[in-house]
C-alpha positions as CSV (number, residue, x, y, z in Angstrom):
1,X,75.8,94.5,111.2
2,X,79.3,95.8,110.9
3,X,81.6,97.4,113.2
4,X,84.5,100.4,112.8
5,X,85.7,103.8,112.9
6,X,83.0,106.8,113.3
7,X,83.6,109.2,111.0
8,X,82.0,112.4,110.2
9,X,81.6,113.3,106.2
10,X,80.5,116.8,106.5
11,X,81.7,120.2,108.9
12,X,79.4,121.2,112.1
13,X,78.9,124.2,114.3
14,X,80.8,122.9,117.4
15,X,83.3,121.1,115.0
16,X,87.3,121.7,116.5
17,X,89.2,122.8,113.9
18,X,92.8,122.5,115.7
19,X,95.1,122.0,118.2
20,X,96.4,124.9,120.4
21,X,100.1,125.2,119.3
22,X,100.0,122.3,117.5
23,X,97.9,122.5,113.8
24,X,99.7,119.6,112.4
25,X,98.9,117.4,115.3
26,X,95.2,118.1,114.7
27,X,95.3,117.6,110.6
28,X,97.2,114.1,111.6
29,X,95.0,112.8,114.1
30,X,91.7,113.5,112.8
31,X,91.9,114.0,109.0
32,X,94.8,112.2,107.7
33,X,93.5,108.6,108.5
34,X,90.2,108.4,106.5
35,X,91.0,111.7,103.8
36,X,87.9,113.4,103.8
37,X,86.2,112.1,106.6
38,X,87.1,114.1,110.0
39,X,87.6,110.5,112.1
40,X,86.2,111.1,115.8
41,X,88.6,108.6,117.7
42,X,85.7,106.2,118.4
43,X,84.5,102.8,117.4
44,X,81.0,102.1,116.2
45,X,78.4,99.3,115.6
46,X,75.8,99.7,113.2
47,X,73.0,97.2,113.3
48,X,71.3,95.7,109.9
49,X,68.2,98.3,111.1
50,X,70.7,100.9,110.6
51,X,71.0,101.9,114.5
52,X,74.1,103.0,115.9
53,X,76.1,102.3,119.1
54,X,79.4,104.3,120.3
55,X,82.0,101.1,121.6
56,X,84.5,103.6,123.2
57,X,87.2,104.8,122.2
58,X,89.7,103.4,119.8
59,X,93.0,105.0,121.0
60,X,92.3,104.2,124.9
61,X,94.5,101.0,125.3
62,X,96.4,99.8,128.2
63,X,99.3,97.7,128.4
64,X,98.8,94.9,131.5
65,X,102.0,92.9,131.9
66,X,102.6,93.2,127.9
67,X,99.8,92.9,126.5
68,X,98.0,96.0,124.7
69,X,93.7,95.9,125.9
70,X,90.8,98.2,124.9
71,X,89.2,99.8,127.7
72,X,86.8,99.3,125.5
73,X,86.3,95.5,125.3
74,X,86.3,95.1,128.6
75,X,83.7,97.7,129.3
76,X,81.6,95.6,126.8
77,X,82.1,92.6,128.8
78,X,81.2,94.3,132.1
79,X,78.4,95.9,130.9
80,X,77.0,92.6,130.1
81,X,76.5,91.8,133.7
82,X,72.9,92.1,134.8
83,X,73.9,94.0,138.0
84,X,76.0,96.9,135.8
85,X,74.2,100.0,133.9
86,X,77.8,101.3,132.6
87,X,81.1,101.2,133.2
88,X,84.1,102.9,133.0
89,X,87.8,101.2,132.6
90,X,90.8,102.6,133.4
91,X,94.9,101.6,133.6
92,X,96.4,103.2,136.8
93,X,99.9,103.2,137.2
94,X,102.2,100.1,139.1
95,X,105.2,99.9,140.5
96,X,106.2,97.1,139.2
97,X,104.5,96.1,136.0
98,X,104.1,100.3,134.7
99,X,100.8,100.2,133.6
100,X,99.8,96.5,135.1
101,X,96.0,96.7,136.5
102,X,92.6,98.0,135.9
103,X,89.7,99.8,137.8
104,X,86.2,99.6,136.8
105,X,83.8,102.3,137.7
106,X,80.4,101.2,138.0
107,X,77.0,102.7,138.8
108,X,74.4,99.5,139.0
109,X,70.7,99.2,138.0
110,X,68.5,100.1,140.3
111,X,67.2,96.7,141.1
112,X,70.7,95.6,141.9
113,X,71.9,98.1,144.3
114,X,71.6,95.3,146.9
115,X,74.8,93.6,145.4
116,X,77.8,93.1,147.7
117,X,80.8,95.1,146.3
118,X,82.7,91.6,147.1
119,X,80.9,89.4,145.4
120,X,80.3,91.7,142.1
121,X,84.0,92.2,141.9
122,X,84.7,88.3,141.8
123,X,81.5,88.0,139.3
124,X,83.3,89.9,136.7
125,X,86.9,89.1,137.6
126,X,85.8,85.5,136.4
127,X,84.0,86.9,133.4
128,X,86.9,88.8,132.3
129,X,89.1,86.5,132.5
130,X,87.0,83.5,131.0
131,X,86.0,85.9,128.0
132,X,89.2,88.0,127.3
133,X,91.5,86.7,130.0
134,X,92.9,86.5,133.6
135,X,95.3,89.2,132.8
136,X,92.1,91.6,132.4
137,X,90.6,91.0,135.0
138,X,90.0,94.5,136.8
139,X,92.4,94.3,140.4
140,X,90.2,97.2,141.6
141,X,86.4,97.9,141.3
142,X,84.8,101.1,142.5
143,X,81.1,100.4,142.8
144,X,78.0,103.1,143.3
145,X,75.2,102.7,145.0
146,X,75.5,99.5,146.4
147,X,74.5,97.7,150.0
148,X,77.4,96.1,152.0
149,X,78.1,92.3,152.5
150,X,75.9,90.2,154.9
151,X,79.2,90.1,157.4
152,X,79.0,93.9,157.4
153,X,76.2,96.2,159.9
């Protein structure tokens, strides 16, 4: 069990092989960190069985009110809800704070598509912020396929 950087040993077919207008930007983001290894951008778990799982992306972080968070992290959190398939997190911008809140994207499991919108958002507000903290907590959450609240029609 051990977690890091996915990076690819050997060429491929569909492999990039640079920037437009911009070679040395390509040579330093993808082969100058691990030298010869073409590094992907992602994160990765690899189980003791030898099975691997994608954990997002390592360059995606947002800075809420000062402090730098992985999309990813929280996206791990959230996914850990046993409403939510997947998620997606993202920073939008703030008027105050530059890049101060989050929006989740979330398509539920089919056997949870009676969850109130409402009620899921304060579910994983609390998670968030009891696991990573208040800060995190998404302001926004955009929810698929779901029913409305008992005080809706």
């Amino acid at each position: 069990n051990i977690s890091g950087a996915l990076c690819i040993s050997q060429a491929w077919p569909g492999m990039a092989r640079t920037i437009y207008n911009d070679h040395k930007r390509f040579l330093e983001t993808y082969l100058t960190p691990y030298p010869g290894f073409f590094f992907t951008g992602d994160g990765v778990y690899r189980t003791s069985e030898g099975y691997y799982q994608l954990t997002g992306r390592l360059d995606d972080i947002i800075n809420i009110s000062g402090h730098r968070l992985g999309t990813a992290e929280v996206e791990d959190i959230v996914n850990h809800h046993v409403a939510v398939a997947e998620s997606a997190v993202i920073g939008y911008p703030h008027e105050i704070k530059g890049e101060g809140k989050m929006l989740a994207f979330l398509p539920l499991k089919h056997l949870s598509w009676g969850y109130c919108t409402a009620t899921l958002t304060a579910e994983l507000q609390e998670l968030i912020s009891k696991k990573i903290a208040k800060y995190a907590a998404p302001e926004y959450v955009q929810v698929t396929h779901t029913a409305y609240c008992n005080t809706h029609p």
